[in-house]
C-alpha positions in Angstrom: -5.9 -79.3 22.4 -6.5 -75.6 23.6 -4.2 -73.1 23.6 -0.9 -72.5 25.8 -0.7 -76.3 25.5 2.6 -77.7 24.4 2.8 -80.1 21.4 6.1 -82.0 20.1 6.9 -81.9 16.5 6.9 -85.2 15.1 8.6 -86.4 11.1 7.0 -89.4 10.2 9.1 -89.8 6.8 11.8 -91.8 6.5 12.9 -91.4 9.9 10.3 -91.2 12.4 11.3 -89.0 14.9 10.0 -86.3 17.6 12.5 -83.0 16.8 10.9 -80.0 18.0 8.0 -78.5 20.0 5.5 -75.7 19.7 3.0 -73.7 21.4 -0.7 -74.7 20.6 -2.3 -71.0 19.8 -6.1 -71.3 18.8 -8.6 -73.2 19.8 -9.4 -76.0 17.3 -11.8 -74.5 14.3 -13.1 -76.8 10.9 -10.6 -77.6 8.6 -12.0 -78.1 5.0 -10.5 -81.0 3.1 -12.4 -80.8 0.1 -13.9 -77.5 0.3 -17.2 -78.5 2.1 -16.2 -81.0 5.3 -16.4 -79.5 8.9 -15.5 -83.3 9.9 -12.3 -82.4 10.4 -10.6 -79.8 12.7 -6.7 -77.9 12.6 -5.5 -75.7 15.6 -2.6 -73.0 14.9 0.5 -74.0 16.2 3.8 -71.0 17.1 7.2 -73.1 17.3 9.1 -73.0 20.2 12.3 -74.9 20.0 14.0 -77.4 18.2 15.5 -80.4 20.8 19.1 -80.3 21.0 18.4 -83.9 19.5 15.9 -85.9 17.7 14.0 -88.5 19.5 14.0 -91.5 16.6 11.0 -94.0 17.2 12.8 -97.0 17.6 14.5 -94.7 20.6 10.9 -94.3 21.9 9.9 -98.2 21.1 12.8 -99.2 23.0 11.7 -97.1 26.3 9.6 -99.4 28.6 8.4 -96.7 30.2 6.3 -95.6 27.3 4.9 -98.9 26.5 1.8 -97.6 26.0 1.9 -94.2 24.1 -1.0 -94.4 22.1 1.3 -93.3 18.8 2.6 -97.2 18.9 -1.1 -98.5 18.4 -2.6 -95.4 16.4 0.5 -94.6 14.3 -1.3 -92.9 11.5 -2.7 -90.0 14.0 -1.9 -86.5 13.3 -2.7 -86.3 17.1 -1.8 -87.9 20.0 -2.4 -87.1 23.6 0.5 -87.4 26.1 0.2 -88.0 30.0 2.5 -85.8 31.9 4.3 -88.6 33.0 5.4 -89.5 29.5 5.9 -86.2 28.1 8.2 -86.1 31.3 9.9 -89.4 30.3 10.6 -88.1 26.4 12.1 -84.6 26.9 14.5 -86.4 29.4 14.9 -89.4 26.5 
């Protein structure tokens, strides 16, 4: 991620859903978990807008078209990466 890059807000509680999106504003820069790691990294993040309405994930499972976002096979990610084809295909969703 770098910034001006646009992210989606995703809940992954009780009902998994994307609901928002925001404005990627720093570049990334160590995060530290315990106090001494560097092995992770955070970026800032400015909210944009909240979607008119939620995108549940059994909304997004059911999508053929996004057979293969990589949050179905990597579901514990904070972090995904989206095509611009299937970013395309979810804001229309």
């Amino acid at each position: 991620m770098k910034p001006n890059d646009i992210a989606l807000i995703y809940h992954s509680g009780k009902k998994p859903a994307i609901v928002g999106r925001g404005t990627i504003v720093s570049a990334p820069y160590p995060e530290p978990v315990d106090g001494v790691s560097k092995e992770w990294t955070q970026v800032d993040v400015q909210f944009l807008d909240k979607l008119t309405q939620s995108i549940a994930l059994d909304q997004l499972k059911n999508e053929p078209r996004l057979a293969q976002l990589k949050l179905f096979r990597q579901s514990r990610l904070s972090v995904v990466p989206l095509t611009q084809e299937e970013y395309k295909i979810l804001i229309a969703l």
